[in-house]
Structure formats: C-alpha cells, structure tokens
BAPABA-217544 format. One record per residue: residue in one letter; x, y, z of N, C-alpha, C in turn. Coordinates in pm, 1 decimal. Layout:
N
 res     n_xx     n_yy     n_zz    ca_xx    ca_yy    ca_zz     c_xx     c_yy     c_zz
   A        X        Y        Z        X        Y        Z        X        Y        Z
...
***
This chain:
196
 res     n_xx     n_yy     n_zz    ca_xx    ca_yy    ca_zz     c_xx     c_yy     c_zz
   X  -8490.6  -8268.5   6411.6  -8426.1  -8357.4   6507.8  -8326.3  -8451.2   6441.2
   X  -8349.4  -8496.1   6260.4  -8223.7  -8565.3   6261.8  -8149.4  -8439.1   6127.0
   X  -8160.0  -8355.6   6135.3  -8066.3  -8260.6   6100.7  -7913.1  -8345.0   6062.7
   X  -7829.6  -8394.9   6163.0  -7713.6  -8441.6   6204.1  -7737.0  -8532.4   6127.2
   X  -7822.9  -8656.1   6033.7  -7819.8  -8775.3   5976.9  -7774.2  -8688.4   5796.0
   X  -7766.2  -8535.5   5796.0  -7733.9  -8504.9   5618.7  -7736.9  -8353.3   5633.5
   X  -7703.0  -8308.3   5599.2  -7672.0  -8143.1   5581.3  -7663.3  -8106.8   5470.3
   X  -7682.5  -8212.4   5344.6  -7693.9  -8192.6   5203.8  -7789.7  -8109.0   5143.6
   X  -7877.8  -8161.7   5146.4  -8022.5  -8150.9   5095.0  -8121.1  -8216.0   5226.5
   X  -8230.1  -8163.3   5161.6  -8385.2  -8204.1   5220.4  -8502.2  -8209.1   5176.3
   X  -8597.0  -8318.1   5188.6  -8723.3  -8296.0   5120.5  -8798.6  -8372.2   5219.5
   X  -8942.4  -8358.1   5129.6  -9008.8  -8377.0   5204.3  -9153.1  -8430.9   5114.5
   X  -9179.5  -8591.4   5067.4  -9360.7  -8574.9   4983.7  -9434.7  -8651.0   5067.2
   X  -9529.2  -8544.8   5054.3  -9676.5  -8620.8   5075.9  -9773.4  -8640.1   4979.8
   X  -9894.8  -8733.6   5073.0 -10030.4  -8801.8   4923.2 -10109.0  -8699.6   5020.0
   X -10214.2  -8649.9   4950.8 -10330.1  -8585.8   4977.5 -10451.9  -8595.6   4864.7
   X -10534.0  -8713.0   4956.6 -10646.4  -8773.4   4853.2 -10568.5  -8804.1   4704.4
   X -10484.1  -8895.7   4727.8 -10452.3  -8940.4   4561.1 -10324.6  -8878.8   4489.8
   X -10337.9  -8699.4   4552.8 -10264.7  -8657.3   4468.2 -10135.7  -8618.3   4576.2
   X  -9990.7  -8622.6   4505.0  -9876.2  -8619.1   4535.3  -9802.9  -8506.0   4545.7
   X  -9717.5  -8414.8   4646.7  -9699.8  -8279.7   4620.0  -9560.4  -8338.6   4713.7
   X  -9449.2  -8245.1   4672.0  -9295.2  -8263.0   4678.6  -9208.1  -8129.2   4710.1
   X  -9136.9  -8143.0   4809.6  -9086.0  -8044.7   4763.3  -8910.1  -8102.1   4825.1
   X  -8813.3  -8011.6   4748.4  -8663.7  -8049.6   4770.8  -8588.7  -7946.0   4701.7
   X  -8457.1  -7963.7   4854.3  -8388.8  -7820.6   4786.6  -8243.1  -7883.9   4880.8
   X  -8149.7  -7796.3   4809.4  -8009.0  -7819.7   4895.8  -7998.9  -7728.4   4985.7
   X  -7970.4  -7782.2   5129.5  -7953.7  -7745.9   5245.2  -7974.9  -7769.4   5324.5
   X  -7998.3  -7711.9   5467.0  -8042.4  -7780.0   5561.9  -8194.7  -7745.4   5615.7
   X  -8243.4  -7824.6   5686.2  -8382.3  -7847.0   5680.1  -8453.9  -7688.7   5744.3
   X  -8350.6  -7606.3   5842.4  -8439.8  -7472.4   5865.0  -8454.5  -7362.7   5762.4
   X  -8346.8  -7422.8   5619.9  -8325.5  -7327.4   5481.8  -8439.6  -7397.5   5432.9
   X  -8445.1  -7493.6   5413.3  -8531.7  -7548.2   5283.0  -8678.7  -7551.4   5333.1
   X  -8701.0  -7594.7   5464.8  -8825.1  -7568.4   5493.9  -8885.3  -7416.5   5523.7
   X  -8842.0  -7296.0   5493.0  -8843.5  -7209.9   5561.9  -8986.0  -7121.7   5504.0
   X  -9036.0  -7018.0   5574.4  -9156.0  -6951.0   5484.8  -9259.0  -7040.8   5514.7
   X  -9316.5  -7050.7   5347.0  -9433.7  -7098.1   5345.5  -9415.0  -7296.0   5306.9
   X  -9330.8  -7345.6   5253.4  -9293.6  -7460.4   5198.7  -9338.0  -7586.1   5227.3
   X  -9382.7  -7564.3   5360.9  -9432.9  -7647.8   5492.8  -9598.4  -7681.0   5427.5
   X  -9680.8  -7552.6   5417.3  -9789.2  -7550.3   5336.5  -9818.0  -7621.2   5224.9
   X  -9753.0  -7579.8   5150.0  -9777.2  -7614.9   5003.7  -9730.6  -7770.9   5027.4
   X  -9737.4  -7868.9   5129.8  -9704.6  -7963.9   5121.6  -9859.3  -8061.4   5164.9
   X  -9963.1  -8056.2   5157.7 -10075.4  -8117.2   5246.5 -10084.8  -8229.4   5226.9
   X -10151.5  -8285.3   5325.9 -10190.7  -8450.3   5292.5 -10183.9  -8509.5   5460.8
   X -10230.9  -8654.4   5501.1 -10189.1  -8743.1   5599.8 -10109.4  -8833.4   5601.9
   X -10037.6  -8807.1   5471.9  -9857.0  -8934.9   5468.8  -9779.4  -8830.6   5385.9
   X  -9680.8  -8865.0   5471.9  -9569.0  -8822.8   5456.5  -9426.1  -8864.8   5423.5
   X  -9341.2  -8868.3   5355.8  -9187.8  -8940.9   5377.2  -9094.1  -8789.1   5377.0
   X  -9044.0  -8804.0   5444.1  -8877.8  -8684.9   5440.9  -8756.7  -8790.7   5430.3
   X  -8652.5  -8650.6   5424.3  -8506.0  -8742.4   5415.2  -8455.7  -8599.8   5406.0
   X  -8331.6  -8634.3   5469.8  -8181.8  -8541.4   5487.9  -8079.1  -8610.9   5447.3
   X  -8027.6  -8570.1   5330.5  -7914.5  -8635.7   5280.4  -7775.6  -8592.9   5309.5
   X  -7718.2  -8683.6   5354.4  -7517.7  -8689.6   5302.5  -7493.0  -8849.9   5247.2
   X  -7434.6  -8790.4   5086.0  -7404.9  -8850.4   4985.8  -7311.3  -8946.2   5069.9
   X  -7310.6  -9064.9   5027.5  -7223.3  -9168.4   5036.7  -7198.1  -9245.1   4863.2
   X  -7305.3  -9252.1   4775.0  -7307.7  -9287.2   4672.2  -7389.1  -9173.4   4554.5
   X  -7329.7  -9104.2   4486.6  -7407.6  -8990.0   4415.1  -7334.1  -8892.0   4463.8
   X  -7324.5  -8796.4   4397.8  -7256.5  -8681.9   4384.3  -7390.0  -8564.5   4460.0
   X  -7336.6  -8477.8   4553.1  -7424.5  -8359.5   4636.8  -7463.1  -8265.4   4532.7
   X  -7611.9  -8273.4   4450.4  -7687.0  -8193.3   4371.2  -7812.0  -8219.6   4373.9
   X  -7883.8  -8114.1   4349.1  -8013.2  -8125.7   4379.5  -8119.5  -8243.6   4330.7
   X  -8003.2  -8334.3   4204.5  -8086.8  -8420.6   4093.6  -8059.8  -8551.0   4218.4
   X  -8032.5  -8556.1   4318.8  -7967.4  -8675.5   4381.9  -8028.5  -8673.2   4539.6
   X  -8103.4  -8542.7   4562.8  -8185.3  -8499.7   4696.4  -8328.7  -8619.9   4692.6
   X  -8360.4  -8652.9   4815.6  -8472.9  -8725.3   4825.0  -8581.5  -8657.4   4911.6
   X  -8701.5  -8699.8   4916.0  -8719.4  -8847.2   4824.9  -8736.2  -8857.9   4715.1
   X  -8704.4  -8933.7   4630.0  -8757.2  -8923.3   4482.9  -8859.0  -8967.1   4475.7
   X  -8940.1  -8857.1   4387.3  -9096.0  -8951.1   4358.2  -9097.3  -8939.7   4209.1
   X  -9147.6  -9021.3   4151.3  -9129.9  -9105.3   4025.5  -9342.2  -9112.2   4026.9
   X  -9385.4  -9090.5   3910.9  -9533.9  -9165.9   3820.2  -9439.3  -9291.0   3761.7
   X  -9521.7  -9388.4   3778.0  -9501.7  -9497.8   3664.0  -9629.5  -9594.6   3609.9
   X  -9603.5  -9739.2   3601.3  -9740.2  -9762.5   3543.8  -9832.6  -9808.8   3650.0
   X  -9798.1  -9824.7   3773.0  -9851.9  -9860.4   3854.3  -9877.6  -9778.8   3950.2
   X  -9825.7  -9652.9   3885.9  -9916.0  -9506.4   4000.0  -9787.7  -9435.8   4056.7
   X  -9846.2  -9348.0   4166.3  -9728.2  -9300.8   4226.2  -9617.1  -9310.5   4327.1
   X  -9518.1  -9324.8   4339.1  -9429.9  -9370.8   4461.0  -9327.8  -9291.3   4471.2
   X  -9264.1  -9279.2   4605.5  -9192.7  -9141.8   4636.2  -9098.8  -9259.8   4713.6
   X  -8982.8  -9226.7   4735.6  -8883.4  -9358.7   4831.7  -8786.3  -9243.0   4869.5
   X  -8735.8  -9290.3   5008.0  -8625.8  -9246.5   5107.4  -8524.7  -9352.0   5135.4
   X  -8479.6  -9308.8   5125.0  -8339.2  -9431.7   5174.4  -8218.0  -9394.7   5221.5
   X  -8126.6  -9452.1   5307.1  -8071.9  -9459.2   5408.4  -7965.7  -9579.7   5399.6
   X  -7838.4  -9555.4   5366.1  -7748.7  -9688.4   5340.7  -7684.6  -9682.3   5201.6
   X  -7625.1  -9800.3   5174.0  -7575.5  -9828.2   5103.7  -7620.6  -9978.3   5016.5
   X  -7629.0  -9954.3   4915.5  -7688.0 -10105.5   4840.7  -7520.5 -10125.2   4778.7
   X  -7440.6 -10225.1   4811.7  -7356.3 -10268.6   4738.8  -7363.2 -10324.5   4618.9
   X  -7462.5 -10359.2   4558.1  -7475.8 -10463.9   4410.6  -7534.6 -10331.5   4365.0
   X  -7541.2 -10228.9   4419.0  -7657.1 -10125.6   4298.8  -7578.0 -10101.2   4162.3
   X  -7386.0 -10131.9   4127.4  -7387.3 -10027.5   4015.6  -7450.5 -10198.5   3913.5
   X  -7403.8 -10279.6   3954.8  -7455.4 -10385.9   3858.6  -7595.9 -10395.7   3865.5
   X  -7622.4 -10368.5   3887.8  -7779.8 -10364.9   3882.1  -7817.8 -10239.1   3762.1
   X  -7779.3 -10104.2   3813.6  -7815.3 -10024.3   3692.4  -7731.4 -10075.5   3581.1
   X  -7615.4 -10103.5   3584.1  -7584.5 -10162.0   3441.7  -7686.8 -10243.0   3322.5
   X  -7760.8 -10351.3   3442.4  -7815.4 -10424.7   3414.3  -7954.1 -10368.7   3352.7
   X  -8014.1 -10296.6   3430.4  -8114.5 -10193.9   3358.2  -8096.5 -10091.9   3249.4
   X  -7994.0 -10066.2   3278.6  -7943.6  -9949.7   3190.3  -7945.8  -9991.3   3005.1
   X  -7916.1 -10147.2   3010.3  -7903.7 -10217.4   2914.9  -8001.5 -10256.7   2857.9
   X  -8097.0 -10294.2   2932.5  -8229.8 -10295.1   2936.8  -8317.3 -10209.0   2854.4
   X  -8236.4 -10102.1   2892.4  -8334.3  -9926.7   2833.2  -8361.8  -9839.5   2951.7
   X  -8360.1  -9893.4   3090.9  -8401.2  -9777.2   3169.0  -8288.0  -9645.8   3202.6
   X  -8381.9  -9543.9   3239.7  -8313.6  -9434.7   3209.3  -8272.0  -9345.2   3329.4
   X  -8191.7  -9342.0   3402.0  -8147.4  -9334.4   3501.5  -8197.2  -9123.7   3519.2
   X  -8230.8  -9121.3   3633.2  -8235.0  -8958.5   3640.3  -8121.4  -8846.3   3753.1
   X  -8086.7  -8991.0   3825.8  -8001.9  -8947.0   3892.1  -7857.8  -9013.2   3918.2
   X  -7782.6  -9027.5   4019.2  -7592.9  -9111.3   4038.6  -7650.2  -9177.4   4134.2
   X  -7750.6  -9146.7   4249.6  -7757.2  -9235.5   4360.2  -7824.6  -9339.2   4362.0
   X  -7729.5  -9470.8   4443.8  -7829.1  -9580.3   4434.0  -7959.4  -9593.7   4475.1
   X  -8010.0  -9496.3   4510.4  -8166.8  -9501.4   4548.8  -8266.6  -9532.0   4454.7
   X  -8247.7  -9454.8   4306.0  -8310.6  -9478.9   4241.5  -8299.3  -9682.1   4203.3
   X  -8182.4  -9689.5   4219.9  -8184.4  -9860.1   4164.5  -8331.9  -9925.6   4250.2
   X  -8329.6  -9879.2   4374.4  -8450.6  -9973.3   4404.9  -8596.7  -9889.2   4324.7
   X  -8630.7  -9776.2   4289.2  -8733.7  -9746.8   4226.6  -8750.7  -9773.1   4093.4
   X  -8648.1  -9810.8   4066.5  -8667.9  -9900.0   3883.6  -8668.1 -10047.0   3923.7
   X  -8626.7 -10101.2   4012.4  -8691.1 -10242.1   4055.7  -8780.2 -10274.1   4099.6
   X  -8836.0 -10145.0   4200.8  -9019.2 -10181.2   4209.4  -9088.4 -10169.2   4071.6
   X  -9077.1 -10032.8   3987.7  -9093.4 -10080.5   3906.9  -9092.6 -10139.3   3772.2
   X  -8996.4 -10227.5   3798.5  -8989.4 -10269.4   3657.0  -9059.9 -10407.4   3715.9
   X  -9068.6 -10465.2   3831.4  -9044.4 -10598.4   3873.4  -9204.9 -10657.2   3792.1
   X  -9266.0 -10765.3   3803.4  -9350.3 -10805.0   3720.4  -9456.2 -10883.4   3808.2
   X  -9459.0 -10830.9   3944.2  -9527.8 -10875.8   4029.5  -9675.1 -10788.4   4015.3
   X  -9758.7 -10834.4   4065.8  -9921.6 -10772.6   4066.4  -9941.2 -10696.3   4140.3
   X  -9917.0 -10737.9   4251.3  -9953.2 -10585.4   4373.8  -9813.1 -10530.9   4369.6
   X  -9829.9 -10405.7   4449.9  -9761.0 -10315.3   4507.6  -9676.3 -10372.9   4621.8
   X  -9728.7 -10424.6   4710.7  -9642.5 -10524.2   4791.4  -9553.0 -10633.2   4740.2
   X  -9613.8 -10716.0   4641.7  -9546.8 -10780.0   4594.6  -9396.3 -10755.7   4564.0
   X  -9455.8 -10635.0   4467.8  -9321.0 -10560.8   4390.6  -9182.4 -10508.8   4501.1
   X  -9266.2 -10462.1   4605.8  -9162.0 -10377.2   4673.2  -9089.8 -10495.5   4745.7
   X  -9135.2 -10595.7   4781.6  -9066.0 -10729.7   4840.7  -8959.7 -10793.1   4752.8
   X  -9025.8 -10808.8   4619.4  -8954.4 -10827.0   4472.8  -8792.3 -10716.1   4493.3
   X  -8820.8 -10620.4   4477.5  -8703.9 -10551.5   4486.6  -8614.3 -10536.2   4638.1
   X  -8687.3 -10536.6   4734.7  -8610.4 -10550.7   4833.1  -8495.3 -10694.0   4868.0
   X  -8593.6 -10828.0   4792.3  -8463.6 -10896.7   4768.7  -8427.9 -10929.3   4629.7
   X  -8380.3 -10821.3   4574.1  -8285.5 -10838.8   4471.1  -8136.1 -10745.6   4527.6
   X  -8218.0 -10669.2   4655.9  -8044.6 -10596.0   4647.1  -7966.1 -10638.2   4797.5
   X  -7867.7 -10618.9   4788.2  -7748.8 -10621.2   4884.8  -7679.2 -10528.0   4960.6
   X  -7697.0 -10470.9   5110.5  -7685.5 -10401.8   5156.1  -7704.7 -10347.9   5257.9
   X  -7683.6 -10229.9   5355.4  -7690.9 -10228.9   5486.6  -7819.7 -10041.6   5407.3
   X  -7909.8 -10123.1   5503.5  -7989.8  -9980.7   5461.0  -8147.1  -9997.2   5517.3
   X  -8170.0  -9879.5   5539.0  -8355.9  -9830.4   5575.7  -8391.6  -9784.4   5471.9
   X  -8543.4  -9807.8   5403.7  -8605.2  -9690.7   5324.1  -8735.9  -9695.9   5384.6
   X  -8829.1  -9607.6   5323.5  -8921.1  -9533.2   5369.1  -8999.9  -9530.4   5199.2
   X  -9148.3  -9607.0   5147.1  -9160.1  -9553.4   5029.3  -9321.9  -9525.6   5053.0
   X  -9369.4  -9399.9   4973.9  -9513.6  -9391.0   4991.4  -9568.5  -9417.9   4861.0
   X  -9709.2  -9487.5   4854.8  -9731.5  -9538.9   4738.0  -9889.4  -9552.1   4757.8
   X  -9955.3  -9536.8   4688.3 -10145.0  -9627.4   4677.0 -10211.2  -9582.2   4867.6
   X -10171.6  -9437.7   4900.7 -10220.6  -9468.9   5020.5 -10196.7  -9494.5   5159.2
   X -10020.4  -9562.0   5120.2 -10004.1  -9592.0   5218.2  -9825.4  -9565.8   5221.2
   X  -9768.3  -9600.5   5340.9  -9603.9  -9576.7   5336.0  -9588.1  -9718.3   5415.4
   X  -9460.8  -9773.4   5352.1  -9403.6  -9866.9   5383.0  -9249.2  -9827.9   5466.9
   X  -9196.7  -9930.3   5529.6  -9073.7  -9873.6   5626.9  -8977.9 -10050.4   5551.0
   X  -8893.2 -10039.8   5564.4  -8797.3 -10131.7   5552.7  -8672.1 -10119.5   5598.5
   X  -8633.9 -10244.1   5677.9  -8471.6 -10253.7   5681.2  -8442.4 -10385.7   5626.9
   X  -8300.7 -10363.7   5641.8  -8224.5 -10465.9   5531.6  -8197.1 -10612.6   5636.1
   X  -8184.8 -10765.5   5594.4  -8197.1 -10831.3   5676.6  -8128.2 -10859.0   5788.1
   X  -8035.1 -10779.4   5779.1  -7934.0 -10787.7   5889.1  -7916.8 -10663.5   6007.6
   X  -8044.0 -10546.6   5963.8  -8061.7 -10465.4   6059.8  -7929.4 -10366.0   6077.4
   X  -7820.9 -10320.0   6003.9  -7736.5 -10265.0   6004.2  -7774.0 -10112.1   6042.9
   X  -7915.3 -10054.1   5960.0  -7917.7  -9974.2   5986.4  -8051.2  -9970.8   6040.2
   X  -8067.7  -9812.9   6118.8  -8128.5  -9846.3   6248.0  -8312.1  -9751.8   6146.1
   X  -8393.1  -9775.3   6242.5  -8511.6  -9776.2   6188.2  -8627.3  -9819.5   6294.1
   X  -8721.6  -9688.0   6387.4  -8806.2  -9727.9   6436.3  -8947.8  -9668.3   6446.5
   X  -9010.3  -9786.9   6497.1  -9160.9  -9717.3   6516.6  -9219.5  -9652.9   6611.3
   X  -9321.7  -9513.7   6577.9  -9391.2  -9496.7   6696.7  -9502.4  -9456.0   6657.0
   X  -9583.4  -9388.6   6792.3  -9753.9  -9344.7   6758.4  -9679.7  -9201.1   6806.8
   X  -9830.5  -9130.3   6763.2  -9829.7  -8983.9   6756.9  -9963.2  -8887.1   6699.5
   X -10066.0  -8873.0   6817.7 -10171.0  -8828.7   6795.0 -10269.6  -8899.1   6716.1
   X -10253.2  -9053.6   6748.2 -10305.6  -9130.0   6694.5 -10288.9  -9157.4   6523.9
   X -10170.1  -9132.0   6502.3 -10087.5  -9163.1   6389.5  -9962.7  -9244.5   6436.6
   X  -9909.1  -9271.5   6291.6  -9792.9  -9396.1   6274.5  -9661.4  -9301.8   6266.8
   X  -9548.2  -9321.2   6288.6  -9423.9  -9230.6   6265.2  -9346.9  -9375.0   6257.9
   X  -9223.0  -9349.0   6196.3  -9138.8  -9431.5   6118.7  -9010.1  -9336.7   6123.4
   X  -8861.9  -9373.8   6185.0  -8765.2  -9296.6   6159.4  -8631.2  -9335.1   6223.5
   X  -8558.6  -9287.8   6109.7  -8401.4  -9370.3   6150.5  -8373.5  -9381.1   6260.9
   X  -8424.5  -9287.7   6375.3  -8362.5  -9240.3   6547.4  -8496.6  -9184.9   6655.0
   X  -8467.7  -9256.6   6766.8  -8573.7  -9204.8   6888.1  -8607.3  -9075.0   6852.4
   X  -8491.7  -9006.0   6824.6  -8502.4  -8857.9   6890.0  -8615.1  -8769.0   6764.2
   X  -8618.2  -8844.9   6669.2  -8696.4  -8781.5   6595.7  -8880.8  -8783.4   6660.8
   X  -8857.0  -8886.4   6733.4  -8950.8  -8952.5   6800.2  -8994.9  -8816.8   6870.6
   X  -8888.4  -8786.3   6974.3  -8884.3  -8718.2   7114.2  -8944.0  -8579.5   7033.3
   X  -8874.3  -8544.6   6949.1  -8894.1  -8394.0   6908.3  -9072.0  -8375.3   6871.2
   X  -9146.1  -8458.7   6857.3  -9309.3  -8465.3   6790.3  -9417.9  -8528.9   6929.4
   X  -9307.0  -8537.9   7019.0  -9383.7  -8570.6   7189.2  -9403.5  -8781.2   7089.3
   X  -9389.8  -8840.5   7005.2  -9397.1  -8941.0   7002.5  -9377.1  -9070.2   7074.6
   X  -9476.0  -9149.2   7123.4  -9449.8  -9257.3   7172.8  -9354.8  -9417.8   7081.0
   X  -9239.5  -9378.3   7149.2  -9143.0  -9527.5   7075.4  -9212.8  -9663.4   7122.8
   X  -9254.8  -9727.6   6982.8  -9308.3  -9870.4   7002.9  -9202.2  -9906.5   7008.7
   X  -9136.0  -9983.0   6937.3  -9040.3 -10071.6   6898.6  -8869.6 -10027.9   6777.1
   X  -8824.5 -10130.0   6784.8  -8756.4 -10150.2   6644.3  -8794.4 -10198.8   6564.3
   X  -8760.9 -10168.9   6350.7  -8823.7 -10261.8   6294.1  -8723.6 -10347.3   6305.0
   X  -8758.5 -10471.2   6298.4  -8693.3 -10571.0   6277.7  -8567.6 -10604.0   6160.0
   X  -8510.9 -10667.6   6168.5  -8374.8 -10668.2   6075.4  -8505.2 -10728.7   5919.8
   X  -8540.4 -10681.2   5850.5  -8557.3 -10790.4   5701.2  -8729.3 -10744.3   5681.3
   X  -8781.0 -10653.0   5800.9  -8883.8 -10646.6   5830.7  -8966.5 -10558.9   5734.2
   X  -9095.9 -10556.1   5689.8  -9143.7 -10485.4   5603.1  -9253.5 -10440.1   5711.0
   X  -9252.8 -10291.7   5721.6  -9426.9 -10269.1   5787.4  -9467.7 -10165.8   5715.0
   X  -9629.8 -10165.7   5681.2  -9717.1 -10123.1   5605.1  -9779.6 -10010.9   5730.9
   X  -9785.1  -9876.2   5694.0  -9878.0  -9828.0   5783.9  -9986.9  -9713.4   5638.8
   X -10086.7  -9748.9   5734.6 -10246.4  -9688.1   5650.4 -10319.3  -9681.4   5744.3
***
C-alpha cells in the first residue's frame, strides 16, 4: 500500500524472542518480497521501509531498515525525511572514529543512539532525536519493543492504528486500509510513542 512512498529498495526486520532476522533487496516490494522471504522473517514486531533516496546514493548498502548490534543490544531504524545538520554531524563522528557503513543520513541517527551516554534505551533515542534538525518520521525496533517518531514540527506525516489487537505505525492511512486497520490518530508533531 505505500509502494508509491520508494521504488528503490525494500526491507523489512523483525525481533522474534530476542533474536533479529532482516531482510533487504533493491526493488519494489512485490520483487523483493516475493517466494518464500515473507517466512524467513518471524517474530511479533516488525519495522519496513520503501526507499527513494533523497540523501545517499540508490544501492543496496543505503536500503532500510538498518539494523546495527551495538553495546546496548539490537536496533533496526526506518526513516523518512530529511535531517539537515546530518553531514555535520557525521563529520563530527567521523572524527571521533565512527565508521560510517553507508551515504544516508539515517545512519547519523543510529550512531547517536548509540554513541549517546544515556542509560536506558529511551533515554538515548530522545538524546538523539534532539540533537538533529529536520523534517522526518522514523520507526526504530529495539529491547522488545518499536518506537514511532516525528520531528517537532510534524512535517512529515506518521500515524497510528490497531489491528487484530496489535499496534501499526505508518507514514499513510492507506497502509492502514490495506491490513482492514483501525486509524487511531496522528502522532503528534515532536511525539515519541512506545508500542510493546
């Protein structure tokens, strides 16, 4: 259903009991999901994304979501927008020592969760959400649970619904419509929601 939001690439990770399984490929979502791919994905959280590059060059090293191990476990992030301060920011890391794996600013916010020096997981992801500048949604799964974010000014769009007594999270209604989902709301412009 949002096909039309990237025609780049597509992926798709989920947690299943702890453990993290991924998959991503260039194209569009009836190529990349096709066969068996759907399978080999199990679990009860999920994040996807359909990309068209605005920042990063169209290759498979730049497809989301990216999921990253670090020291604080596993996290997979989607994002949606544009961070304007991101190249100074990787500069700023880069200098640092961190080691960039991909061109798109997406990763800038997953080296700011974690590099940030906060204790929880929430903490951190709040930590990095205001360090950057920009019109944007992400989507990150982490410890259990997936978080939704927009940027404080709500530029870009981002909503909630239920669905068989589950949580759904997604740039547009219609993603809604296509899973029979009931639309709660909008998130809010700056808004962080936790679903578990």
């Amino acid at each position: 259903a949002l096909q039309h939001r990237g025609q780049e690439s597509s992926g798709i990770v989920t947690e299943d009991q702890g453990t993290v399984h991924s998959h991503r490929a260039m194209g569009l979502v009836s190529d990349v999901f096709s066969g068996d791919a759907l399978q080999k994905l199990p679990g009860n959280l999920a994040i996807g994304h359909n990309r068209y590059s605005t920042k990063g060059s169209s290759q498979l090293r730049n497809a989301q979501p990216i999921a990253v191990t670090y020291h604080g476990g596993d996290l997979a992030l989607a994002h949606n927008g544009q961070l304007v301060n991101a190249p100074a920011l990787r500069k700023e890391m880069e200098e640092r020592g961190s080691i960039f794996q991909t061109t798109s600013d997406s990763e800038v916010m997953v080296h700011l969760i974690a590099s940030s020096r906060k204790d929880t997981f929430e903490e951190r992801l709040l930590d990095a959400l205001g360090r950057v500048e920009g019109a944007f949604s992400i989507t990150v799964l982490s410890g259990g649970r997936v978080y939704a974010a927009r940027d404080a000014h709500g530029f870009r769009p981002l909503v909630l619904g239920r669905v068989n007594g589950g949580w759904i999270a997604a740039s547009e209604t219609c993603a809604l419509d296509i899973v029979e989902a009931e639309f709660l709301r909008d998130v809010e412009p700056g808004e962080v929601v936790r679903l578990d």
